[in-house]
C-alpha positions in Angstrom: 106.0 75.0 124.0 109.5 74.0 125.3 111.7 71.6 122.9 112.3 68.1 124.0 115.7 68.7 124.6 114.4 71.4 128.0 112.7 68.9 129.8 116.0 67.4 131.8 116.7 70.8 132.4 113.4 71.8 133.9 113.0 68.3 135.9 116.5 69.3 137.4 114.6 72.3 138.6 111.5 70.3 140.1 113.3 67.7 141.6 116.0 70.3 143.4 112.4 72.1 144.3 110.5 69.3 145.2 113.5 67.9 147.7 113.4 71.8 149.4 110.1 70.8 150.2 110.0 67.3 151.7 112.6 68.9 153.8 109.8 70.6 155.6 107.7 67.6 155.8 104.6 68.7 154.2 101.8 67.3 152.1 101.1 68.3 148.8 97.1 68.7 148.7 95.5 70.2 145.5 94.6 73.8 145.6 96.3 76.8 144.5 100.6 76.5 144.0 102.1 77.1 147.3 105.0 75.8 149.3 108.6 75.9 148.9 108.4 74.2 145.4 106.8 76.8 144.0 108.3 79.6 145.3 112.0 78.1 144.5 110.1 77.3 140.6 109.2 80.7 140.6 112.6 82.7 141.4 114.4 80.0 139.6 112.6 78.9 136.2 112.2 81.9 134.4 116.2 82.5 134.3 116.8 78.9 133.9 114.6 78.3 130.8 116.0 81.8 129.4 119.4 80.9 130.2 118.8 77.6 127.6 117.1 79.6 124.9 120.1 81.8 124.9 122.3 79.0 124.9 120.6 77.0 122.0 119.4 79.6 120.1 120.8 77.9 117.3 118.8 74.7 118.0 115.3 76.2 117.6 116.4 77.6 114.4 115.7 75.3 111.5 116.5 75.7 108.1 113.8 72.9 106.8 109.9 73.6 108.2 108.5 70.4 107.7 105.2 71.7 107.7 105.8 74.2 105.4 108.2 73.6 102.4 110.0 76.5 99.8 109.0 76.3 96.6 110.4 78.4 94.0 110.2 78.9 89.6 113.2 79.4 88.6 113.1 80.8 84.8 114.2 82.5 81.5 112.1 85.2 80.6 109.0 85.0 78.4 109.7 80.9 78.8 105.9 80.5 80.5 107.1 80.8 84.3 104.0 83.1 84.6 101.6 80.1 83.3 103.0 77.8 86.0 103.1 80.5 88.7 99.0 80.6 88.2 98.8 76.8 87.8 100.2 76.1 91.0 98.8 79.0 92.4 95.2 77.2 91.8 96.0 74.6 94.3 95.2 74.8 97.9 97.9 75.5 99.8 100.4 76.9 97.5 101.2 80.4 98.0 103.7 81.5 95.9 104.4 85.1 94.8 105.6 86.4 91.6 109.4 88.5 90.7 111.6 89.9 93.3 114.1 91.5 91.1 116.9 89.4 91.7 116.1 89.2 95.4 118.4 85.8 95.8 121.8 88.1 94.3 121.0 90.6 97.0 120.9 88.2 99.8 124.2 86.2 98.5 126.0 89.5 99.1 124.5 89.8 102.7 125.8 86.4 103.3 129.1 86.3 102.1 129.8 89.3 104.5 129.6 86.6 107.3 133.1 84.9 106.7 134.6 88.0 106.8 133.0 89.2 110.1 133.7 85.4 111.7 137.3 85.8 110.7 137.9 89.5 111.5 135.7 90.6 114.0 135.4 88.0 117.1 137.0 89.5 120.0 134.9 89.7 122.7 132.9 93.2 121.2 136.6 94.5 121.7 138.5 96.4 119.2 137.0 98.7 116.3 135.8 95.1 114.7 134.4 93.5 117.9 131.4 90.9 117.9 130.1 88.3 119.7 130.1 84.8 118.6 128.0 84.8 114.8 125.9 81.3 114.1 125.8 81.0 110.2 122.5 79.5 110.6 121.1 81.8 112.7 122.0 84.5 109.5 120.5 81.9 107.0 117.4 81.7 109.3 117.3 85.5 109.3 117.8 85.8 105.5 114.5 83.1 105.6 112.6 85.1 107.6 113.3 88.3 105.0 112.3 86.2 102.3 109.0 85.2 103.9 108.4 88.3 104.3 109.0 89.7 101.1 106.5 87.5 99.6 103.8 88.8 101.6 101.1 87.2 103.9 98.9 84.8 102.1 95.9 85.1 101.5 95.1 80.6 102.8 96.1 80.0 106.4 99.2 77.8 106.4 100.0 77.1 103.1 102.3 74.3 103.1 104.1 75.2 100.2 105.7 79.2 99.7 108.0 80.7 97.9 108.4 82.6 94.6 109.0 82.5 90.8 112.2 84.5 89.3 113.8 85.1 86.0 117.3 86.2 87.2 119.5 83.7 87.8 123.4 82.4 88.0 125.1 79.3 88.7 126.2 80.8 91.8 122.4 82.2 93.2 121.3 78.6 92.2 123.5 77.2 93.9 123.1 78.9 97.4 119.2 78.3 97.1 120.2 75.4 98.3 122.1 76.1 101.4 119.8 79.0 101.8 116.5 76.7 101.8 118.0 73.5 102.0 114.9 71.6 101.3 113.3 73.5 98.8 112.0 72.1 95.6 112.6 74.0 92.3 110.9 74.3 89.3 112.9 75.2 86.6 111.3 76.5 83.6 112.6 77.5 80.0 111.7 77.0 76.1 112.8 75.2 73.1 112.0 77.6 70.5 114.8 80.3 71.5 114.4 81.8 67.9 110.5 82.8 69.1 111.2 83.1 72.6 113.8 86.4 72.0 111.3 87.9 69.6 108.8 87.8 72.6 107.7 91.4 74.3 111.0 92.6 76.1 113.6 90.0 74.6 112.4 92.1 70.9 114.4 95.5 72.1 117.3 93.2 72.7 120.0 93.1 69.9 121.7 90.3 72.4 118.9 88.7 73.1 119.0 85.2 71.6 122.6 84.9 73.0 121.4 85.9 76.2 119.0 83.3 76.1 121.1 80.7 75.1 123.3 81.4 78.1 120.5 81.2 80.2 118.5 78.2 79.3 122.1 76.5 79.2 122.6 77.1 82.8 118.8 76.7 84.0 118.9 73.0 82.2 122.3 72.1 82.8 121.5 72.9 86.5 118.6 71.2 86.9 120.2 67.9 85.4 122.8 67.9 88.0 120.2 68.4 91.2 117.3 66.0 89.9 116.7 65.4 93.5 115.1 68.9 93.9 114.7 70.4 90.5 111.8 69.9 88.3 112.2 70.9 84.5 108.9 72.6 82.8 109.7 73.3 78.6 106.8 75.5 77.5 106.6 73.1 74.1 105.5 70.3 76.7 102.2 72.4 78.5 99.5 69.9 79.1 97.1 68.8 81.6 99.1 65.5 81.5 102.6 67.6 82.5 101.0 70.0 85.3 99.6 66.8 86.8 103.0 64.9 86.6 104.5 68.6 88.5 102.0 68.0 90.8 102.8 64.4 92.0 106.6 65.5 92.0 105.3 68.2 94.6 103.5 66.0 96.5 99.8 67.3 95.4 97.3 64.0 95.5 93.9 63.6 95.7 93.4 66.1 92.7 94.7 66.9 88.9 94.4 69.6 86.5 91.5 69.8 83.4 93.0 72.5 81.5 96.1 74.8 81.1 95.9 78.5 81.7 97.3 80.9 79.6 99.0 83.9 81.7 100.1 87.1 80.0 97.9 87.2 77.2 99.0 89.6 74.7 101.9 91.4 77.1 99.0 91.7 79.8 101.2 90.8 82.8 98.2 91.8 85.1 96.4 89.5 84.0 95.4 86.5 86.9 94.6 83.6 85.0 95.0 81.2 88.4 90.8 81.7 87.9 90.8 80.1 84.2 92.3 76.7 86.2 90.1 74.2 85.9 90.5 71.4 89.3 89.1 68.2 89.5 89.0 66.3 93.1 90.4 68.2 96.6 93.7 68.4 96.6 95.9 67.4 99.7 99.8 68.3 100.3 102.1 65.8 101.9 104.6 67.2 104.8 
């Protein structure tokens, strides 16, 4: 369907027709499209509305789906993230996947090639650095578009929530989740108990590891408390049916609530789906 903003275009284009054919006096009667009008529509519309989807190729591309929102974990290791990836996973309409290996680092890189190609390389496709004109959202929308992808296709028709859960995070990969998905909302996820928490599974082989973690749940929580606006915190000390269900209203979920907290990676088993053991009272509905 053509965006609002076409339609002066293509009335232009039926008026200029339609004014051919009153030239030559004759009466529209239904029945199949004949006359001038629709011959002149017919040489003359399909380069005109390509013409405009060329030239606001940057207008169709939009950063915020309001019918589908991001929505990401963002988490220190062995801090739960798994136990809210199944929980929300539970709800209609949630599709979220699980690691991507630092995916968001690997992307930042991509897109802070763009400055340097806008700066150095605009001339026409001349010259050994030669490109045409570079839209910064039509990269961002690209780097989207990898991201969906990379989650895979779900398994619902048209969740209204996506995204991911990750473990590998800086300041600076926070912070361009937010230019990346502008309208995402973030869970951020860590634990009190740091002592316990580097003892856990891989944090054990770590003789760094409480350090580590202390770096890391500085910057997830320090983080969050300056972007309140889209950041959620989760502590693992807090679990309860009461704190999923107070996640889910920040998220927009009504109509249901959670009976019961799963427990995900039970004993190391990190193939283990335990979005099942979710227990969901009511039918759940996602505001857009």
């Amino acid at each position: 369907m053509l965006p609002p903003s076409a339609f002066p275009m293509v009335l232009f284009t039926l008026t200029s027709a339609l004014r051919l054919d009153m030239e030559s006096h004759r009466m529209m009667t239904p029945g199949p499209p004949e006359g001038k009008i629709y011959d002149e529509l017919e040489k003359t519309l399909p380069d005109i509305l390509e013409r405009y989807l060329t030239d606001h190729k940057d207008e169709e591309c939009s950063l915020c789906n309001t019918d589908q929102k991001w929505l990401f974990i963002a988490a220190t290791g062995r801090s739960g993230s798994t136990t809210t990836l199944n929980m929300l996973q539970s709800i209609p309409g949630i599709h979220l996947a699980g690691e991507n290996n630092g995916t968001v680092a690997e992307l930042l890189k991509l897109y802070k090639v763009l400055p340097f190609i806008q700066s150095h390389g605009y001339q026409g496709f001349n010259g050994s650095w030669g490109h045409g004109p570079i839209s910064e959202r039509s990269v961002l929308c690209a780097l989207q578009d990898y991201v969906e992808a990379l989650i895979g296709k779900p398994a619902q028709a048209d969740p209204k929530r996506i995204g991911f859960k990750e473990i590998r995070w800086e300041e600076e990969t926070l912070d361009f989740m937010l230019k990346l998905f502008p309208c995402a909302q973030i869970v951020t996820q860590t634990r009190r108990n740091l002592t316990q928490q580097s003892q856990s599974e891989f944090w054990g082989e770590k003789p760094e590891a409480i350090q580590e973690l202390q770096r890391a749940t500085s910057l997830l929580e320090a983080w969050q408390r300056n972007h309140t606006d889209v950041a959620f915190h989760m502590h693992l000390e807090d679990f309860s049916p009461d704190r999923f269900n107070a996640l889910l209203r920040w998220l927009g979920v009504q109509g249901c609530q959670f009976k019961n907290v799963c427990h995900a990676n039970p004993n190391g088993n990190t193939d283990h789906d335990a979005s099942s053991d979710v227990q969901v009272d009511g039918t759940c509905s996602i505001a857009t």
